[in-house]
N, C-alpha and C positions, 0 to 999 in steps of 0.2 A: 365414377371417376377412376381413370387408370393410374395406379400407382405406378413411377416410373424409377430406375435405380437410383439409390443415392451416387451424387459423384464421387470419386475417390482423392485425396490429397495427393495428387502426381509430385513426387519427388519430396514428399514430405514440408512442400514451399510455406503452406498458411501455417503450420506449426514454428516455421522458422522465423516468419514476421513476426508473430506473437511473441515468438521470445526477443528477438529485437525492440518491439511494441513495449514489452516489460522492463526490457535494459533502458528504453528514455525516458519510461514515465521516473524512473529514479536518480539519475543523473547527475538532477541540476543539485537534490540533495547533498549525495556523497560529495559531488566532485566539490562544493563548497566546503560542507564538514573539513575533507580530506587538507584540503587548502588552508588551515587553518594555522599552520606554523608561518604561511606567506603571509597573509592580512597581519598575525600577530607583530610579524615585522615591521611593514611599511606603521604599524601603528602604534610602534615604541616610541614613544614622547617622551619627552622630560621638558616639564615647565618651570619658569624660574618663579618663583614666589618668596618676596621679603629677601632675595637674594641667595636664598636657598631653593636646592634643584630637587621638584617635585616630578617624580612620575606618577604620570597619569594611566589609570586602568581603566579600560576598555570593555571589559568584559566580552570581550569577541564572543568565544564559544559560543556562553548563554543565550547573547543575545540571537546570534544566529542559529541556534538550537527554538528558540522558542519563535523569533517571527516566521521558522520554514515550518510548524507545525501549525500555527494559529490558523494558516489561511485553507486547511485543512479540516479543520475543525469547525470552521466558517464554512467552505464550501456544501461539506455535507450536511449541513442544516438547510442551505439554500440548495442543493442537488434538486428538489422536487421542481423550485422552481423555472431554476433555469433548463432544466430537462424538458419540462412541455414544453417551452417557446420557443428554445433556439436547436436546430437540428443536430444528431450527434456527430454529422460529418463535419459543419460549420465549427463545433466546439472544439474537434479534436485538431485538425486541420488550425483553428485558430489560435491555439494554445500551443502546436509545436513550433509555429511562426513568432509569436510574442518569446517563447522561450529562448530560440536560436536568436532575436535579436538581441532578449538582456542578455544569454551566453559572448556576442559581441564586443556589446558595452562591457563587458566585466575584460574580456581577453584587450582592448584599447585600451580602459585604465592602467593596463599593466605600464604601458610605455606614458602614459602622463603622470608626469610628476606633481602632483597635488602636494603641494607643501601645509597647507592646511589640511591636517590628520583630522578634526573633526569634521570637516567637509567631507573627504573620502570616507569613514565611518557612516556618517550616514548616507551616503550616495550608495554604498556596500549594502546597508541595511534595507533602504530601499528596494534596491537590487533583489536581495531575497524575499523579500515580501513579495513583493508581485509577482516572480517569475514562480513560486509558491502559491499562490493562487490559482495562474494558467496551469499547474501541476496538479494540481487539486481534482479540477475540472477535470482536462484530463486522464486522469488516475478514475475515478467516476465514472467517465464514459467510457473509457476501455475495460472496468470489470462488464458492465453490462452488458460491452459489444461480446464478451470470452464467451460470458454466460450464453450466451445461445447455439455456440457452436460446443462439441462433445466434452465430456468432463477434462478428458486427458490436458487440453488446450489449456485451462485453466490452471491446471499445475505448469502447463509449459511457460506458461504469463508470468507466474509467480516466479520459477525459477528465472526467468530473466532478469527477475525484482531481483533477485536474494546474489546476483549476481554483478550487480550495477556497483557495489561495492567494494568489490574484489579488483572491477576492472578500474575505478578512479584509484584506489591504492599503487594500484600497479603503473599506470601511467606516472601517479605521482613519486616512483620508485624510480623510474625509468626518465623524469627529470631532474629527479636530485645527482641521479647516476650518472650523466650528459656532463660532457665539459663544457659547457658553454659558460656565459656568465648568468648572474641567477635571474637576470631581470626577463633574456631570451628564454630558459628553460619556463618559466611561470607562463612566460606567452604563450609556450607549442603546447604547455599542459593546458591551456584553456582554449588554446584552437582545436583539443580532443573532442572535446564534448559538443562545440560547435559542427563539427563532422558527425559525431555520433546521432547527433538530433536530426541533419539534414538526411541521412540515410535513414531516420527512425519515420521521418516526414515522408520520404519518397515509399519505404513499404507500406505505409498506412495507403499511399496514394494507388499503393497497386494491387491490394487486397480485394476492393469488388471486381476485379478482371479477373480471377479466378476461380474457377467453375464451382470447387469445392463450397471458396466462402460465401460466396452469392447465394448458393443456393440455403447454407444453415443461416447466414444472416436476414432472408428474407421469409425464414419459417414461421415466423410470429403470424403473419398474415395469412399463411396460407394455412396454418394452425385456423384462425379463427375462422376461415372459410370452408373450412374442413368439417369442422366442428359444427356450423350453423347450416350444412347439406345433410351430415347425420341428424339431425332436432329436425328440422323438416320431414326427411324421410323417416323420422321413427315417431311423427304422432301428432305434429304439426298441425293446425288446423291454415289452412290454403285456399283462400279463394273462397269460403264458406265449404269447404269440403275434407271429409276427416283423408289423410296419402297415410299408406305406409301399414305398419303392425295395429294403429290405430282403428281403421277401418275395419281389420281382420279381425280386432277382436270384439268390436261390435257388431259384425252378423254373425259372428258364432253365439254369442249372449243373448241374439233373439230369438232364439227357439227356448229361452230362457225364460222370456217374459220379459213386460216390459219394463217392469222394476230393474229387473236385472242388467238391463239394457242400458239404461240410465245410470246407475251405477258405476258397470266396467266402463263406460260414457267417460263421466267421471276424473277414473282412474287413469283413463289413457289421457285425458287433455292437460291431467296434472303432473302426468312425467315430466316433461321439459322442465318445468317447475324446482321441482325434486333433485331433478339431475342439475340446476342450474342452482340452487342453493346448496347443494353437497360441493358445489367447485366454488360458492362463496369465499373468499380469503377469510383469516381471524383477523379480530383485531388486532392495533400495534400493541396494547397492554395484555391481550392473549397470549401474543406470540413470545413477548418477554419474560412472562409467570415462566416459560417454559424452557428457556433460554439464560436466565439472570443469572445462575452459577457461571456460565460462559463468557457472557460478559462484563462480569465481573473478573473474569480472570485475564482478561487479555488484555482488560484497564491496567490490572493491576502489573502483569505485565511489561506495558510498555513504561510506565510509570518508574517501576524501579530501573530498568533500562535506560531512558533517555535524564534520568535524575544524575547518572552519574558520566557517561557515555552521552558526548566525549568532553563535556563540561568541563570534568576530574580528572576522566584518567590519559586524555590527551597534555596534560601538567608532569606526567610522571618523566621521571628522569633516569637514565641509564647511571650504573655504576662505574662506566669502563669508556672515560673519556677519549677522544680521538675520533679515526670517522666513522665509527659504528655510532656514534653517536647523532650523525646525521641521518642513518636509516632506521634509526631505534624506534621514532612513534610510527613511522610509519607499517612499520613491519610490524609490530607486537602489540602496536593500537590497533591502528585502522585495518590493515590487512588481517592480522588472526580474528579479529571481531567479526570481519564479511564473510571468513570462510567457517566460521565457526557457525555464524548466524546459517551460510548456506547448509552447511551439513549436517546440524540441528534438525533444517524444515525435510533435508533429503532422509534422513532416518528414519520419519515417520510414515514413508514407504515401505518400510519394512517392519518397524516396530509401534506398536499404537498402544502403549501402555502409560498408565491406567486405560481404561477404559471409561467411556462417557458418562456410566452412572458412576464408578464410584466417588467415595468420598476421601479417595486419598491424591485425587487430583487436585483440588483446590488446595489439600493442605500444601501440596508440592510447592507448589505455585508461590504460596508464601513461604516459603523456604527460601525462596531465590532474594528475600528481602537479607540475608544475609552479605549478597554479594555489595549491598551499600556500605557499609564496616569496614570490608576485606578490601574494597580499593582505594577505600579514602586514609586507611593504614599502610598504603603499598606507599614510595619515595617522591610523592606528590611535591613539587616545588610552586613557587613558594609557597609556606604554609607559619600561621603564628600558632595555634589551639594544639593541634593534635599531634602526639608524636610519631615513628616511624617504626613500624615492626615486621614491613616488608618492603627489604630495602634491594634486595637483588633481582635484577633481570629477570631471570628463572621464575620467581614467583608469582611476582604481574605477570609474567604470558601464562602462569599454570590459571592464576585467576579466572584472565581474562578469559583464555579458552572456554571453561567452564561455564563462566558467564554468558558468552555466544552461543554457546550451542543448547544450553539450556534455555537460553532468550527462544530462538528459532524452532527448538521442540514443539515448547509450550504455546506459541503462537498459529504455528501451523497444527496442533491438535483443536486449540480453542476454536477457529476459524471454521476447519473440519467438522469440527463435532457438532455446534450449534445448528445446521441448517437438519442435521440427523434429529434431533429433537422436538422437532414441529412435524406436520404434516407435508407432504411434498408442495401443494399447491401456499402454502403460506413459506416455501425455503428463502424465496427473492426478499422478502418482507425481514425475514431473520439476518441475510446477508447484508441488507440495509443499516440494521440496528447493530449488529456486530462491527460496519465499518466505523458509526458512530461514534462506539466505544473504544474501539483502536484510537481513533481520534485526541479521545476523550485523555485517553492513557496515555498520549505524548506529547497533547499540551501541557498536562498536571504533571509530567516527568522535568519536560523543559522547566516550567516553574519552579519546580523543587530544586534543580539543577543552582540556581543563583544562592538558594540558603547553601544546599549542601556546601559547595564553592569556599562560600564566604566560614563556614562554619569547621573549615581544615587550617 
């Protein structure tokens, strides 16, 4: 078979979709998170009871913190299944359509006036559910698609990730900062994301027309054909007749005798064999004995992350009333968390310390359990329990920094380093159970998120 050149990425194009690819699988995240001082608004109630005026809590955050993780967590237990049946162009292609349409429905509520707040609540929560779901899927099918094309791309996917939150801050920066009235600004902020997706739809659309990606997205195949003309040509039995090294080494073994002949016989008909349970995968409990520190670290992880973030610390209140006080969370929340998170995962292009065996990574890791203490102590409003012993600006963003960039270290080493750990042919298997546990770690982060809350 003629080996012919690989094609070249002309103008750097399939790298640039893939980081677009990674800017939508996160979108519908942030830009909800992000949005959370607008829902909190439209769903400031106050109910009359016994003729006294009750407010009602909602619990926004939490609630939108835990049903955009659940369907995640849900997905990847069912990935195997819907993965053989339904094709990965149909899933991906289907899920950024279902998405653009709840981004829609969410940018149209803005102009209907629902006067029943528990109706729009849960019309809201719905919303994130499902569109949480198609995200899931998704998110699934796009690592898969990365995974076959060169490692680099993979990091270029993620950074698109680590990125998706930078850019919903900003837009949502760039509507507070808009003179219009606030009902128009929340519209153009949610026709962003509607745009962002239909653009993230049209590169996915244009990805196999490019020499580069056609050609590594259709490797698999021509891998296993590859591979089943070498087994043939090296011992094969065909037709009833030995092709290849096989042949060759039994008429040299007959001048051997015929014992001997029989023999290297034998040996040759059992290579295929040999070569083909040496590429056997491990088990899923193999591959985990070998991996559990890892995964356990990224639980852990996300767990202290999404417990407090942005449950908590989107409650925090500035000192220095006025209009800084309209750009406070979103600047020293959401914005320094996404570039913190980004410059965490960018670091680790340069620096990879600890190193994967040792044992002063895991302690690290739990270390980061201190950043749960330090922001539920920062000027958290309202709050009955606990008191206030970082009450100035300055501190929450020294926290918060902190917290972000350690979050995105530690996640991009854990990620990293697990698939190092196993054998190459068992990495996909590792990268499986790793996304599990990411999972794992931000549903149990969301959960925790409602005690912590209630327990400030």
């Amino acid at each position: 078979m003629g080996q012919t050149d690989t094609p070249q990425d002309r103008g750097y194009l399939v790298g640039i979709i893939f980081f677009i690819l990674g800017l939508g699988t996160l979108l519908p995240w942030n830009f909800f998170m992000t949005a959370s001082l607008y829902f909190q608004d439209r769903l400031n109630n106050t109910e009359s009871m016994n003729g006294t005026a009750v407010h009602k809590e909602y619990y926004f955050n939490n609630w939108m913190t835990l049903l955009s993780q659940l369907p995640l967590l849900l997905f990847t237990l069912l990935n195997s299944f819907l993965y053989q049946r339904i094709s990965g162009a149909v899933r991906i292609t289907g899920s950024l359509v279902a998405i653009l349409l709840f981004f829609i429905l969410t940018a149209v509520l803005v102009k209907v006036d629902l006067k029943d707040t528990d109706l729009f609540f849960s019309v809201t929560m719905a919303t994130i559910w499902f569109i949480n779901c198609f995200v899931a899927v998704l998110q699934g099918s796009l690592f898969g698609l990365v995974g076959l094309l060169p490692q680099k791309y993979s990091s270029i996917f993620m950074s698109g990730q680590g990125l998706a939150g930078t850019f919903a801050a900003i837009a949502m920066l760039i509507s507070i900062a808009s003179d219009v009235d606030p009902e128009s600004a929340a519209l153009g902020y949610f026709i962003t994301p509607c745009v962002g997706t239909l653009i993230t739809l049209f590169s996915y659309l244009l990805l196999p027309r490019l020499e580069f990606a056609d050609h590594h997205l259709n490797r698999r195949s021509n891998y296993e054909e590859g591979t089943t003309d070498k087994l043939l040509n090296g011992g094969v039995v065909v037709n009833g007749k030995l092709n290849g090294h096989a042949n060759g080494t039994a008429m040299k073994a007959a001048s051997r005798g015929s014992s001997e002949v029989e023999e290297q016989l034998e040996l040759s008909l059992d290579e295929p064999k040999q070569v083909e349970k040496s590429q056997a995968k491990a088990s899923v409990l193999e591959v985990f004995k070998k991996i559990w520190v890892m995964a356990f670290c990224v639980t852990f992880i996300f767990t202290v992350t999404l417990s407090v973030f942005p449950a908590v610390t989107v409650d925090v209140k500035t000192i220095f009333p006025g209009k800084w006080e309209r750009y406070f969370i979103s600047v020293c929340c959401f914005l320094m968390f996404n570039i913190g998170d980004w410059a965490g995962r960018t670091i680790t292009t340069v620096v990879r310390w600890p190193r994967k065996e040792s044992t002063l990574f895991p302690v690290l890791v739990l270390v980061r359990l201190v950043f749960v203490p330090l922001l539920m102590f920062c000027n958290v409003r309202s709050r009955v329990y606990l008191p206030v012993f970082f009450e100035h600006d300055a501190a929450f963003a020294t926290i918060m920094a902190a917290f972000s960039i350690s979050s995105g270290y530690f996640v991009c080493l854990s990620m990293s380093y697990a698939p190092q750990l196993v054998e190459p042919k068992d990495a996909e298997t590792a990268g499986a159970l790793m996304t599990f546990f990411l999972s794992l770690g931000l549903s149990l982060g969301a959960a925790l998120s409602f005690l912590l809350r209630a327990a400030i």
